[in-house]
C-alpha positions in Angstrom: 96.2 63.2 100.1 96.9 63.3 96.2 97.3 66.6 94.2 93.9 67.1 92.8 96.1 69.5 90.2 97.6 67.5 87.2 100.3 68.7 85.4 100.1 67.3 81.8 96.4 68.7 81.6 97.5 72.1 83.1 100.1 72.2 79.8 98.2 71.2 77.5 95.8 74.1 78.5 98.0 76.2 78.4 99.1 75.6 75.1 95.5 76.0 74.1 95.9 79.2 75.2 99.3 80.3 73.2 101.2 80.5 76.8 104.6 79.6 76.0 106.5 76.9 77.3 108.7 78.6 79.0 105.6 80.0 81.5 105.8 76.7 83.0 105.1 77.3 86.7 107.0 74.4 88.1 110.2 73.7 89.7 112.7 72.9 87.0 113.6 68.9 87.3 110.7 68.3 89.5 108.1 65.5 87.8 106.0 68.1 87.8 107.7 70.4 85.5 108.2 67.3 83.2 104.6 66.4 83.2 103.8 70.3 82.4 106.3 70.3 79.7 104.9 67.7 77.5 101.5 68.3 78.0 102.6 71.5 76.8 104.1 69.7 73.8 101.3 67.5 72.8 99.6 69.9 71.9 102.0 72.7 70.5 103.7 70.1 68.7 100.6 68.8 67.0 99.6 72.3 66.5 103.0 73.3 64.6 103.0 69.8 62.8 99.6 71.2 61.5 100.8 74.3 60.7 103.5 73.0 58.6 101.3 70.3 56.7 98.9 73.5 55.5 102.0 75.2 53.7 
């Protein structure tokens, strides 16, 4: 039965959310925690890339 959870969206919420990266709940060097982490960074990175465009 597959994980009905999904990493990358779960980071990229969180992000949303200002949780920082280093909240991410998964093992570190599991696939998961990868997937987290740059869901995480999609959107953190497009939000600071933003950030720094407006200055």
């Amino acid at each position: 039965m597959p994980n009905s959870r999904d990493p990358f969206e779960e980071g990229e919420r969180a992000a949303r959310k200002n949780i920082p990266a280093e909240a991410n709940p998964y093992r570190f060097g599991s696939e998961e925690h990868a997937l987290w982490a740059a869901g995480h960074e999609k959107i953190a990175g497009a939000r600071e890339a933003g950030e720094s465009e407006d200055d």
